[in-house]
C-alpha positions in Angstrom: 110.0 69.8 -215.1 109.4 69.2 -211.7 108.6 64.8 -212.0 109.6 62.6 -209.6 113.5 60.9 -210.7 113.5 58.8 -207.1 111.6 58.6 -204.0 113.0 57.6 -200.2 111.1 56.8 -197.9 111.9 57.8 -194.3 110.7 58.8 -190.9 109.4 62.3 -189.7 112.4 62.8 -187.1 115.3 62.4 -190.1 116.8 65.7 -190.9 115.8 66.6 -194.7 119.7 66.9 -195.4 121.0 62.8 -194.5 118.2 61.2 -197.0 119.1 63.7 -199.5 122.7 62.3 -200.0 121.7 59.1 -199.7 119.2 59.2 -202.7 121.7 61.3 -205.1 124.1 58.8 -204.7 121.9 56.6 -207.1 121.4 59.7 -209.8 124.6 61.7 -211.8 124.5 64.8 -210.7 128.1 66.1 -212.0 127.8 69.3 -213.4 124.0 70.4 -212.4 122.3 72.9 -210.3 120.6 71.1 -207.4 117.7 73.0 -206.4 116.4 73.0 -202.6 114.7 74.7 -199.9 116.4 76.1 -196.7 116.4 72.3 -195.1 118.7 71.3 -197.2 121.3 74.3 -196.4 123.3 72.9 -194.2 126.9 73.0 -195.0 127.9 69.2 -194.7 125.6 69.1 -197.6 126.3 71.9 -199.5 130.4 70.8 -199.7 128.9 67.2 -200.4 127.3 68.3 -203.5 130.7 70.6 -204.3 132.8 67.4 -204.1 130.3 65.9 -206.4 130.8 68.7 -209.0 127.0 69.8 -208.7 126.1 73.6 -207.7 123.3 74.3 -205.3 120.9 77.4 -205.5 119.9 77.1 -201.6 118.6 80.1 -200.0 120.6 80.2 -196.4 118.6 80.1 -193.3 117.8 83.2 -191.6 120.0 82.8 -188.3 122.5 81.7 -190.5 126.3 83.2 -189.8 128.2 83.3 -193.3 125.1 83.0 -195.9 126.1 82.7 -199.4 125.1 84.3 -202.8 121.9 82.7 -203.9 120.1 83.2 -207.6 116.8 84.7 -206.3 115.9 84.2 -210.3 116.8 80.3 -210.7 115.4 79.5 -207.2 111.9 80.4 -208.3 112.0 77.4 -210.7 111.6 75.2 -207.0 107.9 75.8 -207.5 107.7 72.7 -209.7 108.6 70.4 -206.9 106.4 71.8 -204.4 103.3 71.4 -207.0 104.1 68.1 -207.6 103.6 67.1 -204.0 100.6 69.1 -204.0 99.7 66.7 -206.5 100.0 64.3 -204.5 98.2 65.3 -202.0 94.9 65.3 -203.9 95.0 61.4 -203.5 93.4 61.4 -199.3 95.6 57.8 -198.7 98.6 60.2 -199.6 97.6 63.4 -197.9 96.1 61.3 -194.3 98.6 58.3 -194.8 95.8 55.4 -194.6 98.4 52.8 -195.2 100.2 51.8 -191.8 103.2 50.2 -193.4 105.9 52.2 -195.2 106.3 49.7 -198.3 102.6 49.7 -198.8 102.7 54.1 -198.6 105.5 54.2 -200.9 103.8 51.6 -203.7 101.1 54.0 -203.6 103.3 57.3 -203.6 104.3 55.5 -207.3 100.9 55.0 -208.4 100.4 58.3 -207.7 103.0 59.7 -209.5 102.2 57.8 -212.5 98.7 58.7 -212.5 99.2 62.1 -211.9 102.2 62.3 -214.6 100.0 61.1 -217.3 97.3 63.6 -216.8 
């Protein structure tokens, strides 16, 4: 439905791919269809989620050299996450990051969340 299960933390210059494993690893995703945008198309992750028994509906990149089969229909479904940080992003400390240290931005990413999931 688009809500929050985990949140990771990390720093602008990480590649969207690396955290991505890292925070799965803590949720069973045996047997469903992980849902991401072209960042996370990169094939070290793709045969990671594969080994994990998950599928992937991941559009490939444009410039990309063997692009698989993608299901245009399921993929539109993505819109959930991207209104949830949206969300978000009606809180200004979220949207302008006011707080200077990371634990402090990510206690309030959770407040967040919970106050926007109850409404």
């Amino acid at each position: 439905m688009g809500n929050p299960l985990a949140f990771l933390l990390t720093g602008g210059q990480v590649y969207d791919s690396v955290p991505a494993m890292e925070l799965f690893q803590a949720i069973e995703i045996a047997g469903s269809r992980i849902l991401g945008d072209k960042a996370y198309g990169s094939e070290d992750f793709r045969k990671w989620l594969i080994t994990k028994q998950a599928s992937f509906v991941i559009p490939p990149k444009a410039n990309c050299l063997r692009p698989w089969k993608v299901d245009w229909h399921l993929y539109k479904e993505h819109h959930l996450v991207e209104c949830f940080f949206n969300k978000l992003k009606y809180f200004r400390r979220v949207a302008t990051r006011y707080n200077k240290l990371a634990k402090s931005f990510l206690t309030f990413i959770y407040a967040a969340s919970i106050f926007k999931l109850t409404q």
